[in-house]
C-alpha positions in Angstrom: -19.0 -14.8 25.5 -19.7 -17.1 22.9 -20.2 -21.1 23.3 -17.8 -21.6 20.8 -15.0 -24.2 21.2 -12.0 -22.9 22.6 -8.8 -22.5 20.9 -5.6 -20.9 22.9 -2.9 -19.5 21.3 0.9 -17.9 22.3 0.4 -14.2 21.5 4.1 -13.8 20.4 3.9 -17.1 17.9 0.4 -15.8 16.7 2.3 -12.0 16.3 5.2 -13.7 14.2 3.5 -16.1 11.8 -0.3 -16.6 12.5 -1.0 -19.0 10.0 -0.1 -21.9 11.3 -2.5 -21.6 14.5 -4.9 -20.4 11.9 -4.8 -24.2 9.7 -5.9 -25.8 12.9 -8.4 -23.2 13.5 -9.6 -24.3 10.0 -9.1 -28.0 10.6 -10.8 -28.2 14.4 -13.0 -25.2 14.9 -13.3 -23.1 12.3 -15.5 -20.8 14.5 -13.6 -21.0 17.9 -13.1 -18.3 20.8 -9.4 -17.4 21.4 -9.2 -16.1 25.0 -6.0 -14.3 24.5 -7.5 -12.2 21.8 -10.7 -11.8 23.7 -13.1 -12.7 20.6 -14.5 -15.6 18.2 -12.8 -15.9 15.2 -14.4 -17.0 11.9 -11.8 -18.6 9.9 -13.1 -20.3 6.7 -14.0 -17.9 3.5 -17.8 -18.8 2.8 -18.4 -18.5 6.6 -17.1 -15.2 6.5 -18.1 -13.7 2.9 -21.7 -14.6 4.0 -21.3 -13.4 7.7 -19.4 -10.5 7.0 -22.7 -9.2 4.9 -24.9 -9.9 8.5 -24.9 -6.9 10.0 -28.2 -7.2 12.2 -25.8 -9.7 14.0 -22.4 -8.9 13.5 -22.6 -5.0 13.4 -20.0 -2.9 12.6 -21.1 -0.4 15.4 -18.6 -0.6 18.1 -19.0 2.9 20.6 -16.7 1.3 22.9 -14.3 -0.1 20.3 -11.0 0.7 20.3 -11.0 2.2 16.9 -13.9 4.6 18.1 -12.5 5.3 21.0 -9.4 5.9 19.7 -9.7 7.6 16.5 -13.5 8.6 16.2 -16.6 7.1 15.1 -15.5 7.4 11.1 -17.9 5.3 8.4 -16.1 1.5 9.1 -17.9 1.9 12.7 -21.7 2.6 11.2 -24.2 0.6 9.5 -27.1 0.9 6.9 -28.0 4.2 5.9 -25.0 6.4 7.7 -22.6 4.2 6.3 -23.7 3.7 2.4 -24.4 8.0 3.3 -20.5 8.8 4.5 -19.4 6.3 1.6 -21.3 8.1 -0.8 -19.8 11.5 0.2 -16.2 9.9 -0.4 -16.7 7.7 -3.4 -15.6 11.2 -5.5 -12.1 10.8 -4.3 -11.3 7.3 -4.6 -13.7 6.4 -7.5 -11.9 4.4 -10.2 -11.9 7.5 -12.5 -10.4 9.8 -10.2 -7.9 7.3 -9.7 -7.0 7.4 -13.3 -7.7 10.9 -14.0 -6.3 12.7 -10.9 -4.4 10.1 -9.0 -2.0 8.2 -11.6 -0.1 10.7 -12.8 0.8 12.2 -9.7 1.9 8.8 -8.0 4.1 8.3 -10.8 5.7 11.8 -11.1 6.1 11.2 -7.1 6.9 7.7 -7.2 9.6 8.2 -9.9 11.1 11.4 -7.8 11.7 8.8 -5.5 13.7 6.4 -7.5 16.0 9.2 -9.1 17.0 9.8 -5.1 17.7 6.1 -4.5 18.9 4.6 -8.0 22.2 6.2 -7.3 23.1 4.8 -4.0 22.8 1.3 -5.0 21.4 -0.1 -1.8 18.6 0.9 0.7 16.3 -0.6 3.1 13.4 -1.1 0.7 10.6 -1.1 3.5 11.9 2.5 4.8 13.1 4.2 1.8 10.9 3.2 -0.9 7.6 1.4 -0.1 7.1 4.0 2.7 7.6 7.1 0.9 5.6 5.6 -1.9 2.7 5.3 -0.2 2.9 8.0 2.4 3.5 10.9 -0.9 0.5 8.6 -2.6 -2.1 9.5 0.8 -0.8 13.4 1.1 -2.8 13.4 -2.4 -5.8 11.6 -1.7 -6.4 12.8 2.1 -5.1 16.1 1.2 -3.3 16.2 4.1 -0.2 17.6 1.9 1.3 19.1 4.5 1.7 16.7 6.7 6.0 15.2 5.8 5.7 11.4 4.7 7.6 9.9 7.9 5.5 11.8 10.0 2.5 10.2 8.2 4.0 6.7 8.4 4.3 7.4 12.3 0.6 8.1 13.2 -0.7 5.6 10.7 1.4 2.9 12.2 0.4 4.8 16.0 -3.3 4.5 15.0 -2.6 0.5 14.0 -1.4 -0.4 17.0 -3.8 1.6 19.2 -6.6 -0.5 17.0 -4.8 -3.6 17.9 -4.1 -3.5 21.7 -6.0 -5.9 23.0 -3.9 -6.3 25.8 -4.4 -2.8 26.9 -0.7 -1.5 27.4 -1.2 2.1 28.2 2.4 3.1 26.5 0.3 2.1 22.9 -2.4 3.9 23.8 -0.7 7.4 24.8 1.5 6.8 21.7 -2.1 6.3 19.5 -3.9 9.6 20.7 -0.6 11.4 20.5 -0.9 10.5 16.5 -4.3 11.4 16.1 -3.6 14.8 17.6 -1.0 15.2 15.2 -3.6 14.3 12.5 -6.3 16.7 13.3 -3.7 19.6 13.9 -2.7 19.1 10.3 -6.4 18.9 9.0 -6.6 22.1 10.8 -4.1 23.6 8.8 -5.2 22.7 5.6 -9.1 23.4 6.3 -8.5 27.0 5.0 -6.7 26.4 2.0 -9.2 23.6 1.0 -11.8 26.2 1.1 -10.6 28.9 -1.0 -9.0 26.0 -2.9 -11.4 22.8 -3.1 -9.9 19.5 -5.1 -10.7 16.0 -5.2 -8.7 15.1 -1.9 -11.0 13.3 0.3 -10.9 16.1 3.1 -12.3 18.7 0.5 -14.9 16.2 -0.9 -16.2 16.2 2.7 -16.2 19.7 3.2 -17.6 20.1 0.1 -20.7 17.8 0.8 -20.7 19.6 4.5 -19.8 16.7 6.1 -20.2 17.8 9.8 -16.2 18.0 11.4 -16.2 15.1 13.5 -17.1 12.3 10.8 -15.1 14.4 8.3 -11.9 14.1 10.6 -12.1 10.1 12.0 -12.9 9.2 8.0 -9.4 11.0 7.3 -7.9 9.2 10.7 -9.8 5.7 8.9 -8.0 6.4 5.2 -5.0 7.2 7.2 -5.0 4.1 9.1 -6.2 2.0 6.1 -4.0 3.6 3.1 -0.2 4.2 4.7 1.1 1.0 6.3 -0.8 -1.5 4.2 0.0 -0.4 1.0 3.8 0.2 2.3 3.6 -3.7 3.5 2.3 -4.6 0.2 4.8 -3.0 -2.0 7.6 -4.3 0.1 6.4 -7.6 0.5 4.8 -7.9 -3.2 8.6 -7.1 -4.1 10.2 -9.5 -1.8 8.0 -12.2 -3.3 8.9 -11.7 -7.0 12.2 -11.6 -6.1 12.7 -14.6 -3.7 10.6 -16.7 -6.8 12.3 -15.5 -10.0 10.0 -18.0 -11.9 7.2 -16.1 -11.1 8.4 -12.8 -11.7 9.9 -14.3 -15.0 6.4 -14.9 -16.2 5.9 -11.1 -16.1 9.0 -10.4 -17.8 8.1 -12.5 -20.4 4.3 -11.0 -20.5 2.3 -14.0 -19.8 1.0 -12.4 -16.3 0.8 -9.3 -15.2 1.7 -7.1 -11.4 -1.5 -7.1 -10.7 -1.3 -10.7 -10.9 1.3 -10.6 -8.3 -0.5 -8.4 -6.0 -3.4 -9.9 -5.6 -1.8 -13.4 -4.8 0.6 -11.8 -2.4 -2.6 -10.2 -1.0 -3.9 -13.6 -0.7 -0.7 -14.9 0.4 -0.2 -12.8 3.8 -3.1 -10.5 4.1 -2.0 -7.0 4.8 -5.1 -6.8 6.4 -5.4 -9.6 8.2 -9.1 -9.5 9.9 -12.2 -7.2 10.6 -13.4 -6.7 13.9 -17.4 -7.0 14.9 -19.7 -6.3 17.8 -22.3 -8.6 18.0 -26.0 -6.2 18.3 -28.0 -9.5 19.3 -28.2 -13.1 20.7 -27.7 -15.3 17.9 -27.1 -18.6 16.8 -24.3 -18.8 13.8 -22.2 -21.9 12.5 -23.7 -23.9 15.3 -22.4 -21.7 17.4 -24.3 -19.0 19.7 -23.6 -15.6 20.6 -24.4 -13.1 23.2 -24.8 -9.5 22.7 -21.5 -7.5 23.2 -19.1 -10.4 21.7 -16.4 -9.2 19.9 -16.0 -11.4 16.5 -13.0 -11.4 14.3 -13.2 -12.4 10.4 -9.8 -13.5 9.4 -9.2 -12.0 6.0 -5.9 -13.6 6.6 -7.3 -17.2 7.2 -9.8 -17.3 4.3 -7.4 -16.5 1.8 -5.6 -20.1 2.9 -8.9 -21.7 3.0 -8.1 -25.3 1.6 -11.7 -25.2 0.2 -10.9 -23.0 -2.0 -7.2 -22.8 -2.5 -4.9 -25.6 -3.3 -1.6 -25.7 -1.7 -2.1 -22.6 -0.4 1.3 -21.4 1.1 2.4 -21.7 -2.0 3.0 -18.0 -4.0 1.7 -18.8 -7.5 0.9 -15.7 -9.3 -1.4 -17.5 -11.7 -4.0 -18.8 -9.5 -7.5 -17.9 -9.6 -7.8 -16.0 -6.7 -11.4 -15.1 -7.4 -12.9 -16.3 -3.7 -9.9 -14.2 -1.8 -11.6 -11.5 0.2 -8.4 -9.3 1.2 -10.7 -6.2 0.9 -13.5 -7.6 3.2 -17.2 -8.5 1.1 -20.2 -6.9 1.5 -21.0 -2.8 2.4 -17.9 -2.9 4.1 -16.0 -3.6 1.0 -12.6 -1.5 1.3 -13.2 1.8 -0.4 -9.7 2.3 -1.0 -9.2 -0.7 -2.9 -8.7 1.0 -6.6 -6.3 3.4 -5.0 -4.2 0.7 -3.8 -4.0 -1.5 -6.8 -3.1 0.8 -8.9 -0.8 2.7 -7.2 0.9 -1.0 -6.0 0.3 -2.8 -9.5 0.9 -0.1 -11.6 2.8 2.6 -10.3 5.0 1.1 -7.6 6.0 -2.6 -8.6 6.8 -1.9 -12.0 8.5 1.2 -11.7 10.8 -0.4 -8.7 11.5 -3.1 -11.2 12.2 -1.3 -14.1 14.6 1.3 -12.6 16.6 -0.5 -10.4 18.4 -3.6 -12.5 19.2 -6.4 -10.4 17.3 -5.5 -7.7 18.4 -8.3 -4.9 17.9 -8.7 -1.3 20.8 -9.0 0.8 19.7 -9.6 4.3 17.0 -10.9 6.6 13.6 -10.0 5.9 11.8 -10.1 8.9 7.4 -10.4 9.2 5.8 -9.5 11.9 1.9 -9.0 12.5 -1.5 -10.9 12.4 -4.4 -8.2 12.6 -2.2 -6.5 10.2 1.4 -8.2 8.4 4.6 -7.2 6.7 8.0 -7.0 6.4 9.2 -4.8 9.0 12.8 -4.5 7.1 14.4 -5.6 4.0 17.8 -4.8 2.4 18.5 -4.8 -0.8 20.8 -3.7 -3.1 20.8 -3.2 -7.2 23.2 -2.6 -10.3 24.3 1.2 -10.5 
């Protein structure tokens, strides 16, 4: 392990609001081994926008990794040539122009089929019935896995998610995880054929198209899968949530002087999503004043630079009109989320707006509860509106 200073932490504390651990991280260690998470974390945002780019050191090539052992070695889990090569082969289907071209339209025709279900009822769980949907009928499109019934999508991304986070090894996790990616490839399976006779700008055809060999082509749609359901469905919810518990802030979009995607990106700031990337280290080295051994497992906390004092004032504060320039919520570097157009504008523009604009005096009525650190949101939140 690394000679890092130590820093321990109470998993379940950590699990329900890391950010306080993560201030003293910043305050007395900012690089600093955590034994209950088994790994160094890098918690300041110029440590990690310049280490994240390092990946002689801190490689992204983890063959005993949970994610690879779990889901496939997709193109977050290579380096150098075969990952800018896999990226390449994808960037058709999530490139900004397909987004607008292919993509837009048919999150709002899906997004808006949505709302004409829930306007008349008047009250709903906005995390279940809205933000989930959302973003589940938003990835049928772009994985072209259309097939596959939205809450059965939300249940092996959010399988896969917790499989990639079980560090503590429970076994129930882990059967639940590789029962999700079965589900997964049986659905590629099934739409294989049809993509054929029929290719589009899904990211499965694109794939097949560039002939892809099957393996990569199915843990890339597993990675998408995992990356593009629960996170986007946390961000709508809790993008929401924050406009509506400060009014002042929302007011400034009502009144045009800032925008949604304003909103998004501070809430993105705010509580990460995603809240770190994992790394292997490929060879002794000395970093930060700190030295590391081949095999370490590193984390860099999205979630921590984002509340980096040296770059952020006040900031647990939700203030849409903040620079938020140095937030890295997408990672830095060739690792840069490739799925980052899709999301804002299916959250900024298709999801936030629309939710606000259909549903008048959209409230929230009971607790909303957090929950996460390698990856946050609300896990509930009622609300109710004007019929």
């Amino acid at each position: 392990m690394s000679d890092a200073p130590v820093t321990h932490i109470d998993p379940a504390d950590f699990t329900a609001d890391p950010y306080p651990a993560l201030a003293r991280m910043r305050a007395d260690a900012p690089v600093t081994h955590v034994p209950e998470l088994g790994a160094t974390l890098f918690t300041l945002r110029d440590d990690i926008f310049q280490q994240e780019k390092q990946v002689e050191t801190f490689s992204s090539c983890q063959p005993e990794g949970l994610m690879t052992l779990l889901m496939g070695e997709n193109m977050m889990r290579k380096d150098g040539e075969a990952h800018a090569r896999e990226r390449k082969i994808l960037f058709p289907a999530l490139s900004p122009r397909t987004v607008r071209d292919t993509w837009m339209p048919l999150f709002r025709a899906r997004t808006q089929d949505i709302l004409n279900t829930l306007k008349p009822k008047g009250k709903c769980d906005l995390v279940r019935d809205y933000a989930m949907p959302v973003s589940a009928e938003a990835l049928k499109l772009v994985t072209g896995l259309t097939n596959m019934p939205a809450e059965e999508l939300d249940r092996v991304s959010q399988g896969m998610i917790d499989g990639c986070a079980n560090y503590t090894g429970d076994p129930e996790i882990e059967a639940n995880c590789h029962d999700c990616t079965a589900s997964i490839d049986r659905h590629i399976t099934e739409m294989m054929p049809h993509l054929r006779a029929h290719p589009d700008m899904s990211a499965l055809s694109v794939q097949m198209q560039a002939g892809l060999d099957e393996p990569a082509t199915r843990a890339n749609i597993k990675l998408i899968i995992s990356g593009g359901q629960n996170e986007p469905r946390d961000a709508i919810a809790g993008a929401a949530w924050a406009l509506i518990t400060h009014p002042d802030q929302h007011a400034l979009i009502r009144q045009g002087r800032a925008s949604y995607a304003q909103a998004f990106a501070e809430y993105a700031r705010w509580i990460s999503p995603i809240g770190m990337s994992p790394r292997r280290v490929a060879r002794r080295d000395t970093v930060c004043g700190v030295t590391f051994e081949p095999e370490d497992r590193v984390f860099f906390m999205f979630s921590s630079a984002g509340h980096d004092e040296q770059h952020f004032d006040n900031p647990h504060i939700f203030d849409i009109t903040r620079d938020n320039g140095p937030a890295i919520p997408f990672g830095a570097g060739p690792h840069f989320c490739g799925g980052a157009a899709v999301a804002r504008a299916l959250i900024a523009e298709v999801a936030l707006p629309m939710l606000f604009n259909t549903l008048p005096g959209l409230h929230i009525t009971g607790a909303v509860p957090f929950s996460g650190w390698a990856f946050r949101g609300p896990t509930a939140m009622p609300v109710a509106w004007a019929i």
